[in-house]
C-alpha positions in Angstrom: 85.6 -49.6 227.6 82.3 -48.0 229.0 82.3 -46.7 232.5 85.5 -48.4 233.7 84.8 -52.0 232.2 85.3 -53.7 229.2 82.6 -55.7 227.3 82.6 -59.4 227.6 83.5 -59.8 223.8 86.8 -57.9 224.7 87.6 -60.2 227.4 87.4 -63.4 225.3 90.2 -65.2 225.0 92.5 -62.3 226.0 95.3 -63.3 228.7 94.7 -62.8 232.1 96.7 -66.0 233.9 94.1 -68.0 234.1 94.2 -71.6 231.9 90.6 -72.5 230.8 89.2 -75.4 230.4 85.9 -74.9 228.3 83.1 -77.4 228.1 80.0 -76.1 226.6 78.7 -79.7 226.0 77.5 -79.6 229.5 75.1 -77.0 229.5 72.5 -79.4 227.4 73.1 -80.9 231.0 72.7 -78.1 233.1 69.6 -76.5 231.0 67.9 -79.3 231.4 67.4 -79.1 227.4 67.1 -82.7 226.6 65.1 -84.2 229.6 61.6 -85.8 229.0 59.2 -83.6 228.9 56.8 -86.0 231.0 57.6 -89.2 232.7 55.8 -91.4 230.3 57.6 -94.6 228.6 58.3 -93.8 225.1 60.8 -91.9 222.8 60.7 -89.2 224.6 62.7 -91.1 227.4 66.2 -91.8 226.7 66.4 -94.7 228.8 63.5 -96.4 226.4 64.8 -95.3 223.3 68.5 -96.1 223.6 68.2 -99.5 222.9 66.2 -99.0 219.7 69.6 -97.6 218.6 72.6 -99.1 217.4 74.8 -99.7 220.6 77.5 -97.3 219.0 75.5 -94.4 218.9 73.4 -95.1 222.0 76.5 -95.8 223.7 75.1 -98.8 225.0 78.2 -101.2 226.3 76.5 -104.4 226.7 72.8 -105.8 226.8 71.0 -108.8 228.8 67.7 -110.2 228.7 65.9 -107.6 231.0 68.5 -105.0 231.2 71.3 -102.7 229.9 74.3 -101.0 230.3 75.1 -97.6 228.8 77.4 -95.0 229.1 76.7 -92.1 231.3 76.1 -88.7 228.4 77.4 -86.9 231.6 79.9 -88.8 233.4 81.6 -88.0 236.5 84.5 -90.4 235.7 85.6 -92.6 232.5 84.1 -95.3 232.3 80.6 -93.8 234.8 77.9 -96.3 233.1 74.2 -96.8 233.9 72.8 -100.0 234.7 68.9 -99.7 233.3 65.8 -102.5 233.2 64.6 -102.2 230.0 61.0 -102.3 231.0 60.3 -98.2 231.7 59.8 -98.2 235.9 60.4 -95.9 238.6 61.0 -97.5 241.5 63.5 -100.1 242.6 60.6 -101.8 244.6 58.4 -102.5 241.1 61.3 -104.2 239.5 60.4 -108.0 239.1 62.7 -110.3 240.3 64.3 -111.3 237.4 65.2 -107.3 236.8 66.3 -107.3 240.2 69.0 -109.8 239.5 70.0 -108.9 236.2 70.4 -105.3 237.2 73.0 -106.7 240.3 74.6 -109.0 237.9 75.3 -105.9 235.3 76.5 -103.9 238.0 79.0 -106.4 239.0 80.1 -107.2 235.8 80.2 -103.5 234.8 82.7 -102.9 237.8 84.5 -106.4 236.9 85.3 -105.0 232.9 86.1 -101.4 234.9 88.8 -102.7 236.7 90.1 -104.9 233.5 89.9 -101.6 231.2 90.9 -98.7 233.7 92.1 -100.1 236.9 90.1 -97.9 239.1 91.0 -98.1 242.8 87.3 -97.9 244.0 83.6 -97.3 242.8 80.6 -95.4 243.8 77.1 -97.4 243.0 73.9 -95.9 243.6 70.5 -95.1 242.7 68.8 -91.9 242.9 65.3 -92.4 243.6 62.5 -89.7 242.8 63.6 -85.9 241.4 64.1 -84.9 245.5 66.7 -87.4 246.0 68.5 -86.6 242.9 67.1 -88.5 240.0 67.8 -86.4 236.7 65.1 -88.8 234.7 63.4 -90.0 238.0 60.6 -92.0 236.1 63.2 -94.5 234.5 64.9 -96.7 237.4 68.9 -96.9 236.4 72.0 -97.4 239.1 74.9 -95.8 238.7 78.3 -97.1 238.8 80.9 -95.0 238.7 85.0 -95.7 238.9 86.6 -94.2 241.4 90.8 -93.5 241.2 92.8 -92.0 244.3 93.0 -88.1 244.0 90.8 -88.1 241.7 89.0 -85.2 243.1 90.8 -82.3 242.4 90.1 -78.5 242.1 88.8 -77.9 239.0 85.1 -80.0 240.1 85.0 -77.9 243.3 86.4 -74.5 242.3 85.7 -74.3 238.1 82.4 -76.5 238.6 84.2 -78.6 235.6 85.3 -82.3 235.7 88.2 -82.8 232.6 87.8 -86.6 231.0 90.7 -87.5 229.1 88.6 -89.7 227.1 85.8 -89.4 224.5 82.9 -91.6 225.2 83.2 -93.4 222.4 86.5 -94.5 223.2 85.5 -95.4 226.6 82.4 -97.3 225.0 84.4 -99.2 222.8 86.6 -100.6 225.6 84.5 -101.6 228.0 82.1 -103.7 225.0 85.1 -105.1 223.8 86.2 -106.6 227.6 82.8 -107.2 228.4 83.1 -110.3 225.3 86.3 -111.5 226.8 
């Protein structure tokens, strides 16, 4: 103890009556440590190199002619996937019209094989366009849709700044591909 405080290293893991729920996975989130460096298509872009990967490890759930769905690295709820063109754009107004459709077609087939897998009472869809409005990887188009479940907003998001999944994304990827063929 040095002038009336202990050091850090003595406080962790020692009781104090508080339960912790630790998720250091999310700082690669909130560092920003794996977001393209520049807003060019390429490997650099996880939204263009995902599906040059096998689904499994991209976590890619299902895939159509001109788009994708993939799981969300950072979900807010199981089963939060990301409806992407595959063609790198930015804008919802330079996708063709062919994107345009597939995109709304995966969405609502995402949220059909949602409710078949996890029941969820509700879903938030949206797309975040430009780094202003949101937009962690602004300069590849993707909506979001993410299942929604009554009282699902507790205290830990609000108070601890941590959301607990009881499911590994793998899991959750492995569900909704295998509904999405039935």
């Amino acid at each position: 103890m040095t002038d009336g405080y202990e050091s850090a290293d003595a406080l962790s893991g020692g009781p104090d009556g508080f339960e912790r729920l630790w998720t250091p996975h999310r700082m690669v989130y909130i560092s920003g440590e794996e977001k393209p460096k520049t807003s060019a298509p390429g490997e650099d872009c996880p939204f263009c190199r995902a599906p040059r990967v096998p689904d499994e490890e991209s976590l890619i759930v299902a895939r159509g002619e001109h788009a994708f769905v993939v799981l969300n690295l950072f979900p807010y709820n199981p089963g939060h996937v990301l409806v992407c063109p595959y063609r790198h754009v930015a804008d919802y107004t330079d996708l063709t019209p062919e994107e345009t459709v597939e995109v709304a077609t995966l969405t609502q087939r995402a949220m059909t094989v949602t409710r078949a897998v996890s029941a969820p009472h509700g879903f938030n869809l949206g797309m975040n366009q430009g780094a202003v409005a949101g937009a962690g990887i602004a300069a590849h188009l993707h909506q979001h849709v993410v299942p929604r479940w009554g009282g699902d907003a507790n205290f830990l998001p609000v108070v601890g700044r941590t959301k607990a999944l009881p499911e590994l994304l793998s899991d959750t990827r492995k569900k909704l591909a295998d509904a999405w063929l039935s």
